[in-house]
N, C-alpha and C positions, 0 to 999 in steps of 0.2 A: 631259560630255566634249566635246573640242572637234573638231565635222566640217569638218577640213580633214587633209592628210595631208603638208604643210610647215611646218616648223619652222624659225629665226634664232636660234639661240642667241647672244646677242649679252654679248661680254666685256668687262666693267667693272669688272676687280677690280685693275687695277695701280695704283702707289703713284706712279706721276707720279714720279719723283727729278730725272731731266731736266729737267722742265718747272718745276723750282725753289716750287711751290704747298706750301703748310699742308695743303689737302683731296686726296684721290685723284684719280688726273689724270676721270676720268668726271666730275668734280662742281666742275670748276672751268670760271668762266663764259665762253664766249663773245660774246655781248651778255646780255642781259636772261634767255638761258638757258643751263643747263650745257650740257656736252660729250655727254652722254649723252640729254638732250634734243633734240637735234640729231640726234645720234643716230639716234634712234628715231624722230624724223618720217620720214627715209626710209626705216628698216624700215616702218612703218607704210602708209605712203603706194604702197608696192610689191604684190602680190598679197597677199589677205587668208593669212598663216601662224600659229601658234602663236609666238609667241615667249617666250625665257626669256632675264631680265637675269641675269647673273651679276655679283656686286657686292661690293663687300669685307662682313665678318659686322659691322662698325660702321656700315654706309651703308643697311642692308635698306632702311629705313623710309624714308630720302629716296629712294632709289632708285622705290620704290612711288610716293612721290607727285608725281614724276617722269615717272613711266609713265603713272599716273591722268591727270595733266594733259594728256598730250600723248594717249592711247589716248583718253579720251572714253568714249563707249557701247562701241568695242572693246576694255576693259579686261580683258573677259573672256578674251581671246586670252593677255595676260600673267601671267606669273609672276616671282618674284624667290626665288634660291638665293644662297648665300651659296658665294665661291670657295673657292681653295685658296691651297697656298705658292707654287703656278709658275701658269704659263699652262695648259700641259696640265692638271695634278690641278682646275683652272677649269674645264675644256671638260669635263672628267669629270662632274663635278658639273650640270652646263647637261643634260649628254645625259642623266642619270638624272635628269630632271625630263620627259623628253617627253611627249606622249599617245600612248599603244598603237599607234592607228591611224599615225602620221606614217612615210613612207618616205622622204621625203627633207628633209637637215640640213641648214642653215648655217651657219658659223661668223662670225663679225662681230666686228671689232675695234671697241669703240666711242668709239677715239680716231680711227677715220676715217669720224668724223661728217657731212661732208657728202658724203655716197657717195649719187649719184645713185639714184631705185628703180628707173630704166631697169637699171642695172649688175646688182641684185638680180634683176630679174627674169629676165635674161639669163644667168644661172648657174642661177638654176633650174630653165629650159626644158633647158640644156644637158646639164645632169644627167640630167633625165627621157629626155632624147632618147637617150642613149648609155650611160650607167649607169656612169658612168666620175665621178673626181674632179675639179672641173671649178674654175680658177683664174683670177681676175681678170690681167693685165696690162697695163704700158706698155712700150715698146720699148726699152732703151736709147740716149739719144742723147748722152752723154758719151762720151770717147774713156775704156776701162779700163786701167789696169795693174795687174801684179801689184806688187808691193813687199816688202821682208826691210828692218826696221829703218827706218833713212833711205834706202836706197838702190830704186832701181825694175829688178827683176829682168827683167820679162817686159811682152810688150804682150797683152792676153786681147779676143780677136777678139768686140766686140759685137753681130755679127747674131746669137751663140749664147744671148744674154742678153736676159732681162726682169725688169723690175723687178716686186716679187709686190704684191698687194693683197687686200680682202676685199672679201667674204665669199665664204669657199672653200667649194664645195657637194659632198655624197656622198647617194649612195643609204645611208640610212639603218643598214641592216645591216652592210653594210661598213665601214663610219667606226667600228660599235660594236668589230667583229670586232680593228680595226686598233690602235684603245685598250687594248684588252685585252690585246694579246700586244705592245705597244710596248716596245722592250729599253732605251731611253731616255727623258729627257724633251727633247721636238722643242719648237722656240718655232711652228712651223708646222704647220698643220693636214696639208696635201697632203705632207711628208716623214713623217709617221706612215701615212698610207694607202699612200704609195710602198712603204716597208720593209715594209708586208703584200702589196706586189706589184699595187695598183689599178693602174689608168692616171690619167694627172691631164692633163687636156685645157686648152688655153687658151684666154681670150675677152677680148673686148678690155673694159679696166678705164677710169677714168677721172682725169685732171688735177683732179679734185677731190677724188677720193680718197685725198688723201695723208693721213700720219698726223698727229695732232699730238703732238710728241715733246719739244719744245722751246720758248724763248718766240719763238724768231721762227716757227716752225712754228703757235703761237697767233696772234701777230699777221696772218699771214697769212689762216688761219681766220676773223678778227673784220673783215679788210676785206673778204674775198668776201661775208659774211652782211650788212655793210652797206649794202655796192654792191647785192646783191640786192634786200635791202627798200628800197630805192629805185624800184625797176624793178617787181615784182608787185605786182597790182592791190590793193584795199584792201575787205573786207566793208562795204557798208553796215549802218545801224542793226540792220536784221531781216534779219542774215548773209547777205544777197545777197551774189553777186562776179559777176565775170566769170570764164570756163574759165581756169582757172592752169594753168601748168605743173609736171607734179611735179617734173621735172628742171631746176627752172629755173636751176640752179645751172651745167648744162653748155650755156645756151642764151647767146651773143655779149655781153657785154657793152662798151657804150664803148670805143674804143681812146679815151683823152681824155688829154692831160699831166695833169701834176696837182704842185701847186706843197704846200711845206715851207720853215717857219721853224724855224731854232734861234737859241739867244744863249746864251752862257755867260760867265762872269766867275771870273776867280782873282787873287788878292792875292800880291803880289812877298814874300818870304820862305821860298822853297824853299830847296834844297841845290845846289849848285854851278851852273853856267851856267845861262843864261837856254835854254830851248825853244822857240819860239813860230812859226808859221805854216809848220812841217816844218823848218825852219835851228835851227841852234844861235847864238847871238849873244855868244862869248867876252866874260867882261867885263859883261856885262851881270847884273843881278839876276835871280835865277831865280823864276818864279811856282811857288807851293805847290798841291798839288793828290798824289791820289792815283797818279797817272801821272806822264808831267813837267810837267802843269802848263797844257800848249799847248790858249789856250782857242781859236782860231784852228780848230785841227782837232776839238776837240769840238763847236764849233757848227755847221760841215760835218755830223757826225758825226748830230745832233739833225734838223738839215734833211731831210739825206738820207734817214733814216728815218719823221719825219713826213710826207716827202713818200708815201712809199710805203707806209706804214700799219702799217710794223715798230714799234711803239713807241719810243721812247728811247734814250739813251746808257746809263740807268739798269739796263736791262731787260737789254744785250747785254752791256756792261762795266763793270758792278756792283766793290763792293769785294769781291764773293766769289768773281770771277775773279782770282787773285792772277798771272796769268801778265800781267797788262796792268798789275800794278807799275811803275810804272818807265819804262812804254810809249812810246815817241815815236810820233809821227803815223804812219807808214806802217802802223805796226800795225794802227792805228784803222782808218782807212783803207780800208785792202786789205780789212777784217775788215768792213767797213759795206761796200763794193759788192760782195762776197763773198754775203751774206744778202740783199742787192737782187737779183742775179740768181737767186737758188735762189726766189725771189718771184717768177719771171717779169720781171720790170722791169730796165729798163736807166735809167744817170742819162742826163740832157742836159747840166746844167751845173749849176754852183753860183757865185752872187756873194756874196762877203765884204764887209764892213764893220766895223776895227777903230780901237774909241776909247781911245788910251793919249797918255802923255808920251813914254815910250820902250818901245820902242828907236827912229831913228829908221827910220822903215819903206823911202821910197824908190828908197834905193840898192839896195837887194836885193827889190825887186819882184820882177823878172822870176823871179829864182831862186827864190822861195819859189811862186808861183802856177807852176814849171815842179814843183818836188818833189814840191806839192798833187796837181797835175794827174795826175803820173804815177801818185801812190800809189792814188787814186781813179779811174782809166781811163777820167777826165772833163774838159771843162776847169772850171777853178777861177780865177775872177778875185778878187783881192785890192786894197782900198781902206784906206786910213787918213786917221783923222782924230785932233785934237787937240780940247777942248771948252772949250778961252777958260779954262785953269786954272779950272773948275769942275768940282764934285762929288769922288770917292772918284780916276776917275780923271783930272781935273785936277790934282790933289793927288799924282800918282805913286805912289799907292796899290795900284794894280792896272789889271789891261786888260778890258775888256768889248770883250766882239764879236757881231755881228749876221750870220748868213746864211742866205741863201734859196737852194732848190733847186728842179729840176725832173728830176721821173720820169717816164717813159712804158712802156707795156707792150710788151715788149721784141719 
């Protein structure tokens, strides 16, 4: 039996749909390890508890060695159960795996993998301290409304608002009490203990505890752990280090710019007018492509996101977005600094460079680097060249374009 009397039941059984993966979102990679690897270094890394994966009934076995890897000689601390249909019939299942002795629980999402073990441990002292249900948050700093349909009904006063996080902590008993007579299934741990009448106290949660839900929610994920293992020290041969930080995830990194290339190309044989650098060009040959074509904004599109560590065009406006059919630039656009900022990152600018025959570029400078500009909340400078009737596009073939960005942490 294990002499400790905290517990982390840590949730690993959803199926990722958002996040567009083959594997379960717990088992899809952030660098060189999964999401649940990650995980579990900060469970780990926080006060010695009990912990239980809860995993889909196809994952036990990677799950385990998963756990092994990253537990080490504390493997003994681990267990792995297999979930349920929902979230809660999951956490069910986690809590009928505790040891006798444990009075107080965790609950842990383990899509918000890099959650500091400061934040852990800091829920758990809370718990003990008050006996009360005790919840990670961040403040609100969007402005809220309410909304009916398209229309915006109401303005909803955000000092009454926070945004929730894990790992929500209970004295033990009560979490069980609260499971038992739940007249629903809650996606949150702390509205199950509420409806049994706990109290659910708050503590401040952290900027890196967010979930990953999504791929730019991934992408994000894989630039924090990058820029990390940059910055922490390194074991020598015979595991020496120097003192790490366990939290090193919430300690200052570089404000640094940070530069992104994109280049895209598309061949003339679309459907009616020509698209290209946010203008429509009456008369002109239309470039084919899945959207309208405008490689001009999808090279922006590639930059801006290379710059800042979201992945690709590929990644956010796939063919299985079918609402970006058809798409003209501002869509692109607005929908690429849209995901820069929910990154933290704001852009600084983007220069273009585009090699075609036609259209002739010029005379509609000013206008297409003003449409750019606006629909990206950046400025956007636009260049054209011709290449001596050589290659695909000397030949009037198609247009290739080249751009470079720069992001900074906003």
């Amino acid at each position: 039996m294990i002499d400790i009397d905290t517990a982390i039941v840590v949730v690993a059984a959803g199926s990722g749909t958002r996040l567009g993966a083959e594997e379960p979102k717990a088992f899809v990679a952030i660098d060189e390890h999964e999401i649940l690897r990650h995980c579990l270094r900060g469970v780990l890394r926080a006060r010695p508890a009990q912990v239980v994966i809860v995993a889909p009934a196809s994952h036990l076995e990677a799950a385990r060695r998963l756990a092994a890897a990253e537990a080490g000689s504390a493997m003994h601390l681990v267990s792995v159960v297999a979930g349920g249909a929902t979230r809660q019939r999951s956490v069910a299942a986690g809590l009928a795996a505790l040891d006798p002795r444990v009075r107080t629980v965790l609950v842990h999402d383990a899509a918000r993998a890099l959650t500091p073990p400061a934040v852990i441990d800091r829920v758990v002292d809370t718990v003990r301290e008050t006996g009360h249900g005790v919840l990670p948050v961040l403040d609100v700093v969007d402005t809220i409304k309410r909304t009916d349909g398209e229309f915006v009904t109401a303005h909803v006063d955000r000092s009454q608002l926070a945004a929730a996080q894990t790992p929500q902590g209970f004295p033990r008993e009560a979490l069980e009490a609260a499971y038992a007579s739940a007249s629903a299934d809650f996606t949150d741990d702390t509205a199950v203990v509420a409806e049994a009448g706990l109290p659910v106290r708050r503590v401040a949660g952290s900027e890196t505890s967010f979930k990953i839900t999504t791929p730019a929610d991934l992408a994000r994920a894989r630039d924090l752990v990058r820029r990390a293992s940059r910055t922490r020290p390194r074991r020598d041969d015979e595991g020496n280090t120097d003192e790490m930080r366990d939290d090193f995830r919430d300690a200052p990194q570089p404000l640094l710019p940070r530069v992104g290339m994109g280049t895209d190309v598309h061949a003339f044989g679309g459907e009616g007018d020509l698209w290209l650098a946010g203008l429509e060009w009456p008369g002109e040959p239309a470039l084919s492509g899945h959207s309208d074509g405008d490689a001009v904004a999808h090279a922006i599109v590639d930059a801006v996101l290379g710059a800042a560590g979201l992945g690709d065009i590929g990644t956010h406006f796939g063919v299985d977005r079918p609402e970006f059919a058809g798409a003209h630039a501002a869509a692109f656009l607005e929908e690429t600094a849209r995901l820069v900022a929910a990154a933290g990152m704001r852009i600084g600018n983007v220069s273009v460079q585009m090699q075609a025959q036609r259209p002739r570029f010029a005379g509609r400078r000013v206008e297409a680097e003003a449409a750019l500009s606006a629909a990206l909340g950046a400025p956007v400078s636009v260049s054209a060249t011709t290449t001596d009737g050589l290659g695909f596009t000397g030949r009037a073939e198609g247009v290739q374009v080249f751009a470079v960005a720069m992001v900074a942490p906003a």
